[in-house]
C-alpha positions as CSV (number, residue, x, y, z in Angstrom):
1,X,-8.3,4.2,-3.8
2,X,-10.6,1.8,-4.8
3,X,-10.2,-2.1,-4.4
4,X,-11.3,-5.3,-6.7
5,X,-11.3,-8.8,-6.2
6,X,-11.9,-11.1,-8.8
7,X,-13.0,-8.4,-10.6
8,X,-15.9,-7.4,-8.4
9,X,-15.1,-4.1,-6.5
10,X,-14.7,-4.8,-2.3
11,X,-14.0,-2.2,0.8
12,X,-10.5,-2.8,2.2
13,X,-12.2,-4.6,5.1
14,X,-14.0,-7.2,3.2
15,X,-10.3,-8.5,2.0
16,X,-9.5,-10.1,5.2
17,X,-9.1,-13.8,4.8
18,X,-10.3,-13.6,1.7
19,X,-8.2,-14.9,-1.3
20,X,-8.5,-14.0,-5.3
21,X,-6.8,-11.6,-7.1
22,X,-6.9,-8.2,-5.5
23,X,-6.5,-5.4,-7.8
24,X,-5.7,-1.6,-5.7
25,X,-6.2,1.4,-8.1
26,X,-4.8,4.6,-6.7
27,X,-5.9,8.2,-8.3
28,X,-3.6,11.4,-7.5
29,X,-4.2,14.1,-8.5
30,X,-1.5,17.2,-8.8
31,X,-3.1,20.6,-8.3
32,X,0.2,22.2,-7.4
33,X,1.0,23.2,-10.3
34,X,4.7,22.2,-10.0
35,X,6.1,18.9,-10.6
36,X,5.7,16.4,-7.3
37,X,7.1,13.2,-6.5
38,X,4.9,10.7,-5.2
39,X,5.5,7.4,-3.1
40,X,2.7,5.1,-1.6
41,X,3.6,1.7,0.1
42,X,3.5,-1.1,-2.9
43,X,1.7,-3.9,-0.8
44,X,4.4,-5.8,0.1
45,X,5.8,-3.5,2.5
46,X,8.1,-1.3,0.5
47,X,7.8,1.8,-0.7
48,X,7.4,2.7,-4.7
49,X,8.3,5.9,-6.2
């Protein structure tokens, strides 16, 4: 995962009572070899597929 705000990259830490426009890039990577399915929690609590 890697984090921005306001453009300029930031640990997850550093976003506590901060404000701007965060920006979360997630990487995955599928070295199965089969077809997987893949959910992560969106930021507002719920869960995207």
């Amino acid at each position: 995962m890697t984090y921005t705000l306001d453009g300029r990259p930031v640990a997850p830490a550093d976003v506590l009572g901060r404000s701007g426009h965060l920006e979360v890039r997630y990487t995955v990577a599928n070295v199965t070899g089969r077809p997987q399915v893949v959910s992560f929690d969106d930021g507002t609590g719920h869960s995207s597929p």
